[in-house]
C-alpha positions as CSV (number, residue, x, y, z in Angstrom):
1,X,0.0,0.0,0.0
2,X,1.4,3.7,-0.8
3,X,1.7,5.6,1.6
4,X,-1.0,8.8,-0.1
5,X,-3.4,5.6,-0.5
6,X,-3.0,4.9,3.5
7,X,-3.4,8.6,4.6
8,X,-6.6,9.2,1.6
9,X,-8.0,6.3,3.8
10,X,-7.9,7.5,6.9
11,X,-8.8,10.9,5.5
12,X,-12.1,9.2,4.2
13,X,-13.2,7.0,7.7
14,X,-12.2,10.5,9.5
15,X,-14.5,12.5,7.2
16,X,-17.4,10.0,7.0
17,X,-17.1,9.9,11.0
18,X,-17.2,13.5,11.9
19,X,-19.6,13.8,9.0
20,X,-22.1,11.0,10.4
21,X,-21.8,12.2,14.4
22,X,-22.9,15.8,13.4
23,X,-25.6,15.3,11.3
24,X,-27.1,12.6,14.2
25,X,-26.6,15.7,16.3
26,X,-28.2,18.2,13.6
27,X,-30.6,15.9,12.6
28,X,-32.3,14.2,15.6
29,X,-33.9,17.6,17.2
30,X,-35.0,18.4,13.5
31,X,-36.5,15.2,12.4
32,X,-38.8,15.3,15.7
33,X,-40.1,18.8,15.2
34,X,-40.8,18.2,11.5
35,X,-42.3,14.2,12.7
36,X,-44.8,16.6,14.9
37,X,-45.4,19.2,12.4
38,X,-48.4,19.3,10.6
39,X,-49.1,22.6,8.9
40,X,-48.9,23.1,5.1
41,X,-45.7,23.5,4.2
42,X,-44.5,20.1,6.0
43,X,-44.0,18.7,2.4
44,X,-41.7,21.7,1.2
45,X,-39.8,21.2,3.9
46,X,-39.1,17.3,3.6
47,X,-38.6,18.1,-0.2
48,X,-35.8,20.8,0.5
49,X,-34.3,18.0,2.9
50,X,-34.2,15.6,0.1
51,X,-32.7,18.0,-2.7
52,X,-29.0,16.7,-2.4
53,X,-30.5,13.1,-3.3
54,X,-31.2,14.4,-6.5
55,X,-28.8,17.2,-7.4
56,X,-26.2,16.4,-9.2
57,X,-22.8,16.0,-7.0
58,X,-20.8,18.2,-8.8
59,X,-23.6,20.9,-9.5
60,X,-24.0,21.0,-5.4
61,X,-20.3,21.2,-4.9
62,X,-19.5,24.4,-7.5
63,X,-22.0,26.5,-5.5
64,X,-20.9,25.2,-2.0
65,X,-17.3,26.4,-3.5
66,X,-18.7,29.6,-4.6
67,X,-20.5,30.1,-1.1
68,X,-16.9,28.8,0.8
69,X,-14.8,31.4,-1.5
70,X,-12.5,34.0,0.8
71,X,-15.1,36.7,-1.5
72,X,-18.2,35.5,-0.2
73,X,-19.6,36.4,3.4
74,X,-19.5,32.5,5.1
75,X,-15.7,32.5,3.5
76,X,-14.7,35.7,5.0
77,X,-16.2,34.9,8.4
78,X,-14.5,31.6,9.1
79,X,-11.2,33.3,7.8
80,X,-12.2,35.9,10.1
81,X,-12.4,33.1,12.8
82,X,-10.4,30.6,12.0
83,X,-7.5,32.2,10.4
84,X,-8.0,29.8,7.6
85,X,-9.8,29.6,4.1
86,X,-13.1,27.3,3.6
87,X,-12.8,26.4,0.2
88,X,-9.8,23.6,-0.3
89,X,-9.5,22.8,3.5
90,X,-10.9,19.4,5.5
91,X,-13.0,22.2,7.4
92,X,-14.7,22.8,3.7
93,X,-15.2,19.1,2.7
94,X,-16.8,18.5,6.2
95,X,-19.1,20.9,5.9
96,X,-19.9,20.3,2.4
97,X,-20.6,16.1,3.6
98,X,-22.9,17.4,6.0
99,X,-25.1,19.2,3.5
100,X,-24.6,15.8,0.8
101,X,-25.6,13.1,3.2
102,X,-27.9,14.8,5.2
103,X,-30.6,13.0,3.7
104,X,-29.0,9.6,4.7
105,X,-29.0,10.2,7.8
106,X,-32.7,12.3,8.1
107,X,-34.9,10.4,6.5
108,X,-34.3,7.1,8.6
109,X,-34.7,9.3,11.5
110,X,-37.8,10.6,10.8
111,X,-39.5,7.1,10.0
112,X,-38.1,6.4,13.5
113,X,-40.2,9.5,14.8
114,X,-43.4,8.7,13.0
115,X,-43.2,4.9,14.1
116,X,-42.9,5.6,17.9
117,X,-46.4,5.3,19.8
118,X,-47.7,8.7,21.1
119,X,-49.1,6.2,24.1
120,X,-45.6,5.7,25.2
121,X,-44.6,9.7,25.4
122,X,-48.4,10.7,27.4
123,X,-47.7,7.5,29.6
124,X,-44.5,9.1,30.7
125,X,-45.9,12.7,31.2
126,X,-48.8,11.0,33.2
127,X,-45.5,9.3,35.7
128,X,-44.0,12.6,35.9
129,X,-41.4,12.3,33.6
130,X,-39.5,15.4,32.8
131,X,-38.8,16.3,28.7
132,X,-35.0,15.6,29.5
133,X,-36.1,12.3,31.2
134,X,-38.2,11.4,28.2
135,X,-35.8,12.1,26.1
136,X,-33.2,9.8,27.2
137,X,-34.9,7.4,29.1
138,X,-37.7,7.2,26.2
139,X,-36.8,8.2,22.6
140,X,-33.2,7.3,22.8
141,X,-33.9,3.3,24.0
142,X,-37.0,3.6,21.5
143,X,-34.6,5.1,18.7
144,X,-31.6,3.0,19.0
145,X,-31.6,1.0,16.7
146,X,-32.8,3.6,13.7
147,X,-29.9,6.1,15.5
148,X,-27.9,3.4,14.6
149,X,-28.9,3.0,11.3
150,X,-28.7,6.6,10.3
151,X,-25.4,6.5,11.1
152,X,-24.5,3.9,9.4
153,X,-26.0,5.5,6.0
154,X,-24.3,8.5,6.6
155,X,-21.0,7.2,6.9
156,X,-21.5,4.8,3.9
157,X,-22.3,7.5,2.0
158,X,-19.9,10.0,2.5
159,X,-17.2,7.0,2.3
160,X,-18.2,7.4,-1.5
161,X,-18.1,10.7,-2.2
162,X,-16.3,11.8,-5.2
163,X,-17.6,15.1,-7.3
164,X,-18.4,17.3,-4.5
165,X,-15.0,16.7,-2.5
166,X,-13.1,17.4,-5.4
167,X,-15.4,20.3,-6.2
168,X,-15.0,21.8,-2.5
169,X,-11.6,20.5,-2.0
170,X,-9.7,19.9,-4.5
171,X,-7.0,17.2,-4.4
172,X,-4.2,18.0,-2.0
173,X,-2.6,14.7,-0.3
174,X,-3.4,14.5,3.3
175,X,-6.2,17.6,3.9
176,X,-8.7,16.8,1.4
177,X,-7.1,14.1,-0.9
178,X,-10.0,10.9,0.2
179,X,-10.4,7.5,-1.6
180,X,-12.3,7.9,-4.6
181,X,-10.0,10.9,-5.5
182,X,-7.3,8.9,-5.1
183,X,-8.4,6.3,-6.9
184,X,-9.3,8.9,-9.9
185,X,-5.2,9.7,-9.6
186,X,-4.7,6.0,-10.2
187,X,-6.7,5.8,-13.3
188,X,-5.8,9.2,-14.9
189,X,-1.7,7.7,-14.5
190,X,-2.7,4.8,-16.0
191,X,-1.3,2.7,-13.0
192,X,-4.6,0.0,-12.8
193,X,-3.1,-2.3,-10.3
194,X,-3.2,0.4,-7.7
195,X,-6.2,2.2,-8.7
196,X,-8.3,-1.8,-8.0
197,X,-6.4,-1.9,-4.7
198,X,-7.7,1.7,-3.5
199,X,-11.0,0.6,-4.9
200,X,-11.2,-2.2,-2.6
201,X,-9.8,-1.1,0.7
202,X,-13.6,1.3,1.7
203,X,-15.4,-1.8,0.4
204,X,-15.2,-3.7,3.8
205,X,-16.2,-0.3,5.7
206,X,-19.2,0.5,3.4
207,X,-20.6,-3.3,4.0
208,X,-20.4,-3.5,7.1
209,X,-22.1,0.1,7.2
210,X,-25.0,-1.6,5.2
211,X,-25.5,-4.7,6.4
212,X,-25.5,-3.1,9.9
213,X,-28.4,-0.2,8.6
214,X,-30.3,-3.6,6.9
215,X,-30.5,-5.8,9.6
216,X,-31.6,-2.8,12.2
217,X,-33.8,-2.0,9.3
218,X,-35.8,-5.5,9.5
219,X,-35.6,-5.8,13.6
């Protein structure tokens, strides 16, 4: 193994990582407002949830560059923060997996929501459980298994990014250089033997992440 295919590895499992834990974090207190939410415009907002699923990758990543660019106002304020630019950073690719995958990681959420008895939630006001005990001592036993899910969906997901990384991030060895990019590297230098070898390595990762997000799926 090279030693750029070793670190775009464990560039990708720490992206798809960070990238899963904060959208469970983003997404849980969202998908149980919308799962309660009934007014009219419930349906736009599920539908602007699900617009990465259908946007092309690389379409999604030129504007996300355009919005992390040192001219535009998010670019200036983290440079303004962080001392660093947005675009062409790990910072930027993180960022831009959390707006990619957040459907991946929503969606099974908000089944979870929907399928939870409202019986269980009135018997546990009616014991004089508090919202902080219901919470944890309620939805999150309840929601285990679809929390568990959802992350594995994320970080499947983002494991395979390709277009919107390079888009954001560009290709730089070590910050935003992941798999599939590498793998892209192999291809373009004509050096097939390695390219099938990078191709393989995420493979055990992503079905693992699937088989776990089936089988929690079916319980």
């Amino acid at each position: 193994m090279l030693d750029t295919d070793l670190t775009a590895l464990l560039l990708t499992i720490k992206l798809a990582v960070i990238t899963s834990l904060l959208l469970l974090f983003i997404c849980f207190p969202i998908a149980w407002l919308l799962s309660n939410y009934q007014g009219r415009f419930k349906a736009y907002f599920e539908a602007i949830i699900a617009l990465p699923l259908v946007l092309p990758p690389t379409l999604l990543g030129f504007y996300l560059l355009v919005a992390f660019s040192p001219n535009s106002m998010l670019g200036q304020f983290w440079q303004s923060v962080t001392g660093q630019q947005l675009a062409f950073s790990f910072s930027g690719i993180v960022l831009g997996s959390l707006i990619y995958s957040l459907p991946f990681v929503m969606q099974p959420l908000l089944i979870g929501f929907k399928q939870i008895n409202a019986h269980y939630n009135q018997a546990a006001i009616a014991l004089g459980f508090s919202a902080k005990k219901r919470f944890f001592f309620l939805l999150i036993p309840l929601l285990k298994s679809t929390i568990l899910s959802a992350f594995a969906l994320g970080f499947a997901h983002t494991l395979g990014e390709f277009g919107l990384v390079l888009m954001i991030g560009g290709n730089i060895p070590g910050e935003t250089q992941v798999v599939s990019i590498a793998l892209y590297d192999h291809v373009e230098s004509l050096n097939y033997q390695a390219a099938h070898e990078s191709n393989h390595r995420p493979l055990p990762c992503q079905d693992v992440s699937l088989i776990t997000s089936i089988n929690n799926n079916l319980q």
